[in-house]
N, CA, C and O atoms as a GROMACS GRO file, in nm:
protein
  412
    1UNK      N    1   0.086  -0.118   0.000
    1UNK     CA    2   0.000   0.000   0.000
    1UNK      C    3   0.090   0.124   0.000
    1UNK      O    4   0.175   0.146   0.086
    2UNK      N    5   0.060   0.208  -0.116
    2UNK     CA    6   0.106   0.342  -0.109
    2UNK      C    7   0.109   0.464   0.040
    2UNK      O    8   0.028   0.464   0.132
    3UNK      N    9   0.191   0.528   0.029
    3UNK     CA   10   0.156   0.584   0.140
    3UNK      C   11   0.040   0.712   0.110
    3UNK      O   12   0.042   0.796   0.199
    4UNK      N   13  -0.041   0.734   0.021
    4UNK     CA   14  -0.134   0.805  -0.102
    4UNK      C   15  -0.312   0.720  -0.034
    4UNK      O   16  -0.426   0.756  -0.004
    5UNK      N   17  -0.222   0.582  -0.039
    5UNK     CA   18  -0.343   0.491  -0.036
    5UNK      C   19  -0.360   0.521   0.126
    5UNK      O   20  -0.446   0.597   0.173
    6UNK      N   21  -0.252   0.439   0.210
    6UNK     CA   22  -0.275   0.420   0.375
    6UNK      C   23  -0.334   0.621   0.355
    6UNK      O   24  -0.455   0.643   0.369
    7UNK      N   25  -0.282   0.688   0.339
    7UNK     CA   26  -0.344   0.838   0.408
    7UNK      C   27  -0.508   0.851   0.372
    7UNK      O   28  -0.584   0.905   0.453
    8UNK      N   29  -0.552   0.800   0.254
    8UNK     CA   30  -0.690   0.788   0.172
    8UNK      C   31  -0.778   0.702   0.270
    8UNK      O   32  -0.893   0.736   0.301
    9UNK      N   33  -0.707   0.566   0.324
    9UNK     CA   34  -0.828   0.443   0.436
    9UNK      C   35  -0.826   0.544   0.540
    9UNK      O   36  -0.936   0.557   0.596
   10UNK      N   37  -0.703   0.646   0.597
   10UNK     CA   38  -0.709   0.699   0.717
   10UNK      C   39  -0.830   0.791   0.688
   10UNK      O   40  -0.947   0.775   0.722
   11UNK      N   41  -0.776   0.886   0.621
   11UNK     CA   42  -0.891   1.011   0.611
   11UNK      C   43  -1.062   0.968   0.565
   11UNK      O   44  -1.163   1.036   0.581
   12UNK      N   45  -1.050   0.854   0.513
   12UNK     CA   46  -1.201   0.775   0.498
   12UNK      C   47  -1.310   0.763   0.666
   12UNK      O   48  -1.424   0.793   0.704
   13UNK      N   49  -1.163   0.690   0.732
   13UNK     CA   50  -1.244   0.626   0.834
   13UNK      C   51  -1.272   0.773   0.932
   13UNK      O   52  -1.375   0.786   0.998
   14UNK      N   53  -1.159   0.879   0.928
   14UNK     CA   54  -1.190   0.946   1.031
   14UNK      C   55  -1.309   1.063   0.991
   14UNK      O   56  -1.356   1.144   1.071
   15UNK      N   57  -1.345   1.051   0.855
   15UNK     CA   58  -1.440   1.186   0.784
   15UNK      C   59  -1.573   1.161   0.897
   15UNK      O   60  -1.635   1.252   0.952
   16UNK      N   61  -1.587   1.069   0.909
   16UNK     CA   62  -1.717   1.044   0.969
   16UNK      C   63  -1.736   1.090   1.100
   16UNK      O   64  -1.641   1.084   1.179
   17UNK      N   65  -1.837   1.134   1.133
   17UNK     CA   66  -1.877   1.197   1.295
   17UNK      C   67  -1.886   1.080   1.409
   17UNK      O   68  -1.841   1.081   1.524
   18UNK      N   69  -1.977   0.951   1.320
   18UNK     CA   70  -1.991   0.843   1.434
   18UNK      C   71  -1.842   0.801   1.438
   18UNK      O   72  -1.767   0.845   1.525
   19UNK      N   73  -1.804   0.720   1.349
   19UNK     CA   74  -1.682   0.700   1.383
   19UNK      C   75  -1.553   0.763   1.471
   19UNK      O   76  -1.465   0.695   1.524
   20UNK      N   77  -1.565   0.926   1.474
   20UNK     CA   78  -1.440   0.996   1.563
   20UNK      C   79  -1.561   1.013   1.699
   20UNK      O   80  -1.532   1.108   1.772
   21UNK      N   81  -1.657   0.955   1.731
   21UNK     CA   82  -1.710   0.912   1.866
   21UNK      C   83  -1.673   0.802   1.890
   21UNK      O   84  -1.620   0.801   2.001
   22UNK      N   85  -1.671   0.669   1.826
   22UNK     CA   86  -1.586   0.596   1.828
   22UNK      C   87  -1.443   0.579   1.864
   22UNK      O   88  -1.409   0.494   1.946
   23UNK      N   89  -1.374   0.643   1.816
   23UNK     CA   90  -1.274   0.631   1.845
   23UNK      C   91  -1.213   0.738   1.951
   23UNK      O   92  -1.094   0.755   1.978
   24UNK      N   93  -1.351   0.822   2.013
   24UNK     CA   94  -1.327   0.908   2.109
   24UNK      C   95  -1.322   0.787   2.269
   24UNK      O   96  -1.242   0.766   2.360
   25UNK      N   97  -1.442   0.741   2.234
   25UNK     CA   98  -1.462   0.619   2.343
   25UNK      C   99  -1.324   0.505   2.327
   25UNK      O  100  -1.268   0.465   2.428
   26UNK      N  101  -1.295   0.477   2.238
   26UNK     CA  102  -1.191   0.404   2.254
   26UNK      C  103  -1.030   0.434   2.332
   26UNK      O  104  -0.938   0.364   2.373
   27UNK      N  105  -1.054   0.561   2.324
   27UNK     CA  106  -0.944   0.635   2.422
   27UNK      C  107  -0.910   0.586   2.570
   27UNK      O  108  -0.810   0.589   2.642
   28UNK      N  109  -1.085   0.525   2.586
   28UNK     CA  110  -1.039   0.491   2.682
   28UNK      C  111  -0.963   0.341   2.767
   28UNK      O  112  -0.937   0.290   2.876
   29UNK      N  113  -0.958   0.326   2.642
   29UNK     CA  114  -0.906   0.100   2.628
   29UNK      C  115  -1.041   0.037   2.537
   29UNK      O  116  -1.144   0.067   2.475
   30UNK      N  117  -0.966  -0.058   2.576
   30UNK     CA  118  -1.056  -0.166   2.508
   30UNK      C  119  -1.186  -0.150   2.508
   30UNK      O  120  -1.231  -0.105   2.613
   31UNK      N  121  -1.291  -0.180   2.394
   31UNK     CA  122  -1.410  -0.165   2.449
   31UNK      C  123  -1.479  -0.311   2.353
   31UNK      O  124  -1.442  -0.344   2.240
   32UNK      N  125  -1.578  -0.372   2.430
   32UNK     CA  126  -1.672  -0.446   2.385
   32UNK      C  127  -1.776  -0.405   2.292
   32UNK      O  128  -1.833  -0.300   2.322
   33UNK      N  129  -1.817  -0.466   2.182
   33UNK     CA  130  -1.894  -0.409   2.070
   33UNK      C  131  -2.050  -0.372   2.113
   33UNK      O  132  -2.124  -0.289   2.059
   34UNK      N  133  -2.086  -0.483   2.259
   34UNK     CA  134  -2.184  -0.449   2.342
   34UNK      C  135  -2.226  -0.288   2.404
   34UNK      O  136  -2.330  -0.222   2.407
   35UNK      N  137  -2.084  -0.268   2.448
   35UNK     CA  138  -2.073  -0.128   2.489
   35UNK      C  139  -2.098  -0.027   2.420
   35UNK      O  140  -2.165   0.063   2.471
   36UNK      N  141  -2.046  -0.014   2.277
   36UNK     CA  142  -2.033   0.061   2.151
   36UNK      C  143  -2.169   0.082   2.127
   36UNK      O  144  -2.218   0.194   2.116
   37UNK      N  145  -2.254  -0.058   2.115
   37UNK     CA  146  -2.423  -0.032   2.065
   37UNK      C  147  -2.471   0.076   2.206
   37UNK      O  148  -2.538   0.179   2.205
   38UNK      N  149  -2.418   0.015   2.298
   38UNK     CA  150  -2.549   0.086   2.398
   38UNK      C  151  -2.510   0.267   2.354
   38UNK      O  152  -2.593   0.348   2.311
   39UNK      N  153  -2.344   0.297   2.384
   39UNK     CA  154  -2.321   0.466   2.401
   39UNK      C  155  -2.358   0.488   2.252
   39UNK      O  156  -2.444   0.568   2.218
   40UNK      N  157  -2.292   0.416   2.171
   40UNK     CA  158  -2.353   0.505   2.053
   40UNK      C  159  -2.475   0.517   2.012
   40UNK      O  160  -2.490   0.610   1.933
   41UNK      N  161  -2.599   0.437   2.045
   41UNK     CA  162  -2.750   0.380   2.033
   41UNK      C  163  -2.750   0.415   1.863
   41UNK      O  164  -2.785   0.515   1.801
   42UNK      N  165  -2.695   0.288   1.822
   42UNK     CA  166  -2.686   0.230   1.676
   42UNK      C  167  -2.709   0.123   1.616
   42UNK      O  168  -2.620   0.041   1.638
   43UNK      N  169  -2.804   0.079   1.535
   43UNK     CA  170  -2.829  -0.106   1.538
   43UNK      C  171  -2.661  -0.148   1.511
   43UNK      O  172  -2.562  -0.088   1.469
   44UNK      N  173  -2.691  -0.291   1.562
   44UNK     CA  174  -2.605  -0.324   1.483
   44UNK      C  175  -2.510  -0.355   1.378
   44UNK      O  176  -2.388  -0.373   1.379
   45UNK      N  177  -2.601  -0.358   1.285
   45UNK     CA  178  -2.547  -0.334   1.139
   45UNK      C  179  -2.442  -0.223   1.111
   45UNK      O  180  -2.330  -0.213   1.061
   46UNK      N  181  -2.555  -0.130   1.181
   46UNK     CA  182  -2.457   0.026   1.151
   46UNK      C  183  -2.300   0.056   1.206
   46UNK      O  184  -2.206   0.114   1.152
   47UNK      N  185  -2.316  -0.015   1.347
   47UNK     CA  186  -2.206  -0.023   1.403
   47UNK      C  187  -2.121  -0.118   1.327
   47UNK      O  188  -2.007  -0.081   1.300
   48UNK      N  189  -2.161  -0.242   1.287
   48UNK     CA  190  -2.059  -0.328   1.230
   48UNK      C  191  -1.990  -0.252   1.077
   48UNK      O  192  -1.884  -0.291   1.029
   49UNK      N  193  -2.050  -0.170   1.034
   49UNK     CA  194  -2.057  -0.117   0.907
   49UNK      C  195  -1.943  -0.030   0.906
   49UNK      O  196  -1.868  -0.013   0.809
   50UNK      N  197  -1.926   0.056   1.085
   50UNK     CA  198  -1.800   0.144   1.069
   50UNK      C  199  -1.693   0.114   1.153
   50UNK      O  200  -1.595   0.185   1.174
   51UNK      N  201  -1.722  -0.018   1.209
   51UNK     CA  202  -1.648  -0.056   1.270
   51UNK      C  203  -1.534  -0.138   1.168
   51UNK      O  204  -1.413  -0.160   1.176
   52UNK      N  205  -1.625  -0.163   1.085
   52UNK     CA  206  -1.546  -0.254   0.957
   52UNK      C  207  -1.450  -0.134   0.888
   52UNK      O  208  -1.328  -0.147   0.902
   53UNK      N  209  -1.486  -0.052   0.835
   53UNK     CA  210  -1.399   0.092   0.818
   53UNK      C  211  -1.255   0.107   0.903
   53UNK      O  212  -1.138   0.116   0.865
   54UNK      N  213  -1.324   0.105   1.044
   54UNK     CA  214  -1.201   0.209   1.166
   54UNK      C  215  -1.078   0.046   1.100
   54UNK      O  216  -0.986   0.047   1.019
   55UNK      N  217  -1.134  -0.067   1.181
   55UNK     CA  218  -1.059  -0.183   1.080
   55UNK      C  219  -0.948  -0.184   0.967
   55UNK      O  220  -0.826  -0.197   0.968
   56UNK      N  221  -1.046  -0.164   0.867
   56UNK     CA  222  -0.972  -0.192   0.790
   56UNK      C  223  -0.873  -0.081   0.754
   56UNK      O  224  -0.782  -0.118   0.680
   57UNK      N  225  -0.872   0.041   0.790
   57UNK     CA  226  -0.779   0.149   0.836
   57UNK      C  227  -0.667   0.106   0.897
   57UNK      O  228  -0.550   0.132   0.866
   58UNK      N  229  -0.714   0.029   0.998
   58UNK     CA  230  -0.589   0.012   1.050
   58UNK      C  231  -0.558   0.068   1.199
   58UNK      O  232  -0.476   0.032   1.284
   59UNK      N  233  -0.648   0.161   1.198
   59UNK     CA  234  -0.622   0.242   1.341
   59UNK      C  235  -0.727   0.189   1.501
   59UNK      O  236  -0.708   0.229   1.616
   60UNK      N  237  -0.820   0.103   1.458
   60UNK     CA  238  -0.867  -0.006   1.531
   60UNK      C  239  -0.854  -0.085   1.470
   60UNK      O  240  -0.856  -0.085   1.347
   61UNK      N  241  -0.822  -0.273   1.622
   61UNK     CA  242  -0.802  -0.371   1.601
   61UNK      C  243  -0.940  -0.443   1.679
   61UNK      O  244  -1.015  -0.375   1.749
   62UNK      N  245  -0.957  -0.553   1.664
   62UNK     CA  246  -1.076  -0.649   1.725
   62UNK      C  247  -1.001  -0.754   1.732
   62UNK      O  248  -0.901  -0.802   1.680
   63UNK      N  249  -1.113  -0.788   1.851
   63UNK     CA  250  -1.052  -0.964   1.899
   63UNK      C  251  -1.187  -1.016   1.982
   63UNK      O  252  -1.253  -0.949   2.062
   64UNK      N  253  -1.201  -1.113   1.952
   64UNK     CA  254  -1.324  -1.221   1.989
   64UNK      C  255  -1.316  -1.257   2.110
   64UNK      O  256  -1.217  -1.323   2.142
   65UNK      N  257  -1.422  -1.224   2.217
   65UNK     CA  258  -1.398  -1.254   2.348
   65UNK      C  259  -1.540  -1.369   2.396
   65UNK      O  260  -1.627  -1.319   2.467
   66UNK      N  261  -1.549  -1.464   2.369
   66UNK     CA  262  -1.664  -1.558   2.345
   66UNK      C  263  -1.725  -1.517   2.168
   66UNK      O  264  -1.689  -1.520   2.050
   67UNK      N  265  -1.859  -1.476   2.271
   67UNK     CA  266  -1.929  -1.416   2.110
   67UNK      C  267  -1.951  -1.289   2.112
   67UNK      O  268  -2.049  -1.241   2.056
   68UNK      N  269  -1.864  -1.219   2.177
   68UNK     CA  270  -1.832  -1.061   2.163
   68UNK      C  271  -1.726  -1.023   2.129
   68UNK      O  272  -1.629  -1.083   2.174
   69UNK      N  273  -1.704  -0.907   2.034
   69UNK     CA  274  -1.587  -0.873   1.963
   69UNK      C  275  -1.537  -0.760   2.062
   69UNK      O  276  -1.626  -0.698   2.121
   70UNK      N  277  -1.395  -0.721   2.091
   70UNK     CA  278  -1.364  -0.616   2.154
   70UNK      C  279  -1.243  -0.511   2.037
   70UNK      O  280  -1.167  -0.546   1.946
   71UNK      N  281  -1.265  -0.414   2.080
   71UNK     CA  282  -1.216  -0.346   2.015
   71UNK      C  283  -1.142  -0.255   2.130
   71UNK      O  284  -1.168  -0.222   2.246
   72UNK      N  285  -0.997  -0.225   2.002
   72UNK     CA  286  -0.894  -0.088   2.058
   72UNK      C  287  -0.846  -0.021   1.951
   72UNK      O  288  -0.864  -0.051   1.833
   73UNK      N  289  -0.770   0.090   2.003
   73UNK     CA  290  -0.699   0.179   1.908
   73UNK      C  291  -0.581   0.093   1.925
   73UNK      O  292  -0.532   0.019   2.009
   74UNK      N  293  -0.555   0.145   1.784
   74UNK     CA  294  -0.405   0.030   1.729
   74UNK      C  295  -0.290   0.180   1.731
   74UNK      O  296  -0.287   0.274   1.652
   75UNK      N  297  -0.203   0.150   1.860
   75UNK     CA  298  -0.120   0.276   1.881
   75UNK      C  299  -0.044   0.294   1.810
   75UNK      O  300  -0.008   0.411   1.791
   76UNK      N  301   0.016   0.188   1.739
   76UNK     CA  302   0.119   0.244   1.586
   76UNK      C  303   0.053   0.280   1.454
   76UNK      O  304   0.099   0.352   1.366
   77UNK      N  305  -0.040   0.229   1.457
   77UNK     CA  306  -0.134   0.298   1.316
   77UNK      C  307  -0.162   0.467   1.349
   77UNK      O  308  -0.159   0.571   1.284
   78UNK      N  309  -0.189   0.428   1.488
   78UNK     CA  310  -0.258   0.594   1.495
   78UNK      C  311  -0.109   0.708   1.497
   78UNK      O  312  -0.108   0.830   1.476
   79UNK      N  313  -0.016   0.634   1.523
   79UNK     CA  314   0.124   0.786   1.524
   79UNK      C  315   0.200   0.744   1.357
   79UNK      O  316   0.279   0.826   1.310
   80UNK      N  317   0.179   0.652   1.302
   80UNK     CA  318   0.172   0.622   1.142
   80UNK      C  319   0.050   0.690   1.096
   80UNK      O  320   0.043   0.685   0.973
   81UNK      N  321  -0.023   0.735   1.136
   81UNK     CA  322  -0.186   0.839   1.064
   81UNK      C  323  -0.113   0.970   1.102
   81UNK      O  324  -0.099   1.033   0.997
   82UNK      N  325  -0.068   1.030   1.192
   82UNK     CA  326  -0.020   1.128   1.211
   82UNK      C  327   0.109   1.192   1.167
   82UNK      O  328   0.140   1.311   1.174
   83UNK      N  329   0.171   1.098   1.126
   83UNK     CA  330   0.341   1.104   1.028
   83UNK      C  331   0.284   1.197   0.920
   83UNK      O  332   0.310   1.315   0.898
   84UNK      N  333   0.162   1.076   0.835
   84UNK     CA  334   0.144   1.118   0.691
   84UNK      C  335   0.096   1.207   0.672
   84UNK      O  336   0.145   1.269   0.578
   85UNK      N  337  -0.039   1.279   0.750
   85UNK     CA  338  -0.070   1.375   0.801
   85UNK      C  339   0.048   1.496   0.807
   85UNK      O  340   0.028   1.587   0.727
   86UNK      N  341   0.137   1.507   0.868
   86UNK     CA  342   0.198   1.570   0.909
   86UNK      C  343   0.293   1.614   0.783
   86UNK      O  344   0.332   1.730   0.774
   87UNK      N  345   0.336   1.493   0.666
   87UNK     CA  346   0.413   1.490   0.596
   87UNK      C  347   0.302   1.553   0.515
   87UNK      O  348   0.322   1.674   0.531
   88UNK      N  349   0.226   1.544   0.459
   88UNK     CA  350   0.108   1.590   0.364
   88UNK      C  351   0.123   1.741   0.371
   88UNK      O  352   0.163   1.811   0.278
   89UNK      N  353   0.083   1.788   0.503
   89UNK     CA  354   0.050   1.930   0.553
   89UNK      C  355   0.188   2.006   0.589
   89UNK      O  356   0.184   2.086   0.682
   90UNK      N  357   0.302   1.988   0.525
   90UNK     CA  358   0.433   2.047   0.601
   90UNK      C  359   0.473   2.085   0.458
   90UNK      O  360   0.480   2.007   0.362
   91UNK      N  361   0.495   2.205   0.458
   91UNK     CA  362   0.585   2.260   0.318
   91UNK      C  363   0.679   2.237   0.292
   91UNK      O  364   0.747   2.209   0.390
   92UNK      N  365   0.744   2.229   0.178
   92UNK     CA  366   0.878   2.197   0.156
   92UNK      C  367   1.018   2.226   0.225
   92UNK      O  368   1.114   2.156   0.258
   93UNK      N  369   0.981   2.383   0.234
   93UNK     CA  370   1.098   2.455   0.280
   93UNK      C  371   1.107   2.426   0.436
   93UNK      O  372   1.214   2.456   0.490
   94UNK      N  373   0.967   2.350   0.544
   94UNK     CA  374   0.981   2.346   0.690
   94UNK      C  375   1.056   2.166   0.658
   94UNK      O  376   1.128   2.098   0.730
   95UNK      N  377   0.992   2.137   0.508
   95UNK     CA  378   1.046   1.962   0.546
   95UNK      C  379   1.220   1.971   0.540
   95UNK      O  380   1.279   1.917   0.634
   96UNK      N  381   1.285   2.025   0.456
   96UNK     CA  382   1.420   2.051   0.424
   96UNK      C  383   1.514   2.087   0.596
   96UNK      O  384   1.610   2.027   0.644
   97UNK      N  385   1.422   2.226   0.658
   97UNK     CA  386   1.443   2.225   0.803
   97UNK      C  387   1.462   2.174   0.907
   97UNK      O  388   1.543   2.194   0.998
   98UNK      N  389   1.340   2.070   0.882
   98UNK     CA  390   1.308   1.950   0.940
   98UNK      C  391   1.465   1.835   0.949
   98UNK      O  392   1.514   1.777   1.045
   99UNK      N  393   1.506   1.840   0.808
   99UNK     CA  394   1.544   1.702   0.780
   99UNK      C  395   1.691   1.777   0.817
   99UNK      O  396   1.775   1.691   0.843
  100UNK      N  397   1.732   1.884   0.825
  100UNK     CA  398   1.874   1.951   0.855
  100UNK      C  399   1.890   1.920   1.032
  100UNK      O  400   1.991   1.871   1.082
  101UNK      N  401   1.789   1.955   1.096
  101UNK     CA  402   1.764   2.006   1.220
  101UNK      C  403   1.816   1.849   1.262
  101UNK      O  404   1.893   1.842   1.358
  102UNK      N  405   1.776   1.719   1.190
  102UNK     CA  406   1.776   1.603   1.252
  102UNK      C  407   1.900   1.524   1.231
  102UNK      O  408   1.927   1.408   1.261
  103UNK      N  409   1.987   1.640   1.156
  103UNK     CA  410   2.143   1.559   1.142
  103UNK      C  411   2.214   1.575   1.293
  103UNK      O  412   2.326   1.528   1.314
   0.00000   0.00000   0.00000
């Protein structure tokens, strides 16, 4: 994956309002997909729908706890979302600065 592409799944998953509630609640650890329906009051579908998104981004992970899925923020995706970000939005002349400053 391009780094064009990974910045495109990032900025997909985070455009959305439910989703950066999502991943506002996830701030706080792990959360059960149980939990997610009740605070967000979303059928399920809907939730599975952007949960599949935050996913496949990359910046949440899931894991099966019986027959409940739990979810977290994936801490290297999210400071890898903020690199590209950062690299995207930084002008030439601060990146050159940048890259002097770090010899």
């Amino acid at each position: 994956m391009t780094n064009t592409e990974e910045l495109t799944a990032i900025a997909k998953a985070l455009y959305d309002e439910k989703r950066q509630k999502i991943i506002k609640i996830l701030q706080d650890g792990e959360t059960c997909a149980s939990v997610l329906l009740k605070e967000m009051k979303l059928p399920q579908s809907t939730l599975a729908f952007h949960m599949k998104i935050l996913c496949d981004s990359g910046l949440v992970t899931g894991r099966y706890v019986g027959k409940w899925k739990h979810y977290k923020l994936n801490p290297a995706k999210r400071d890898r979302a903020v690199k590209l970000m950062q690299n995207l939005l930084t002008d030439k002349a601060e990146k050159a600065e940048l890259k002097k400053n770090a010899k």
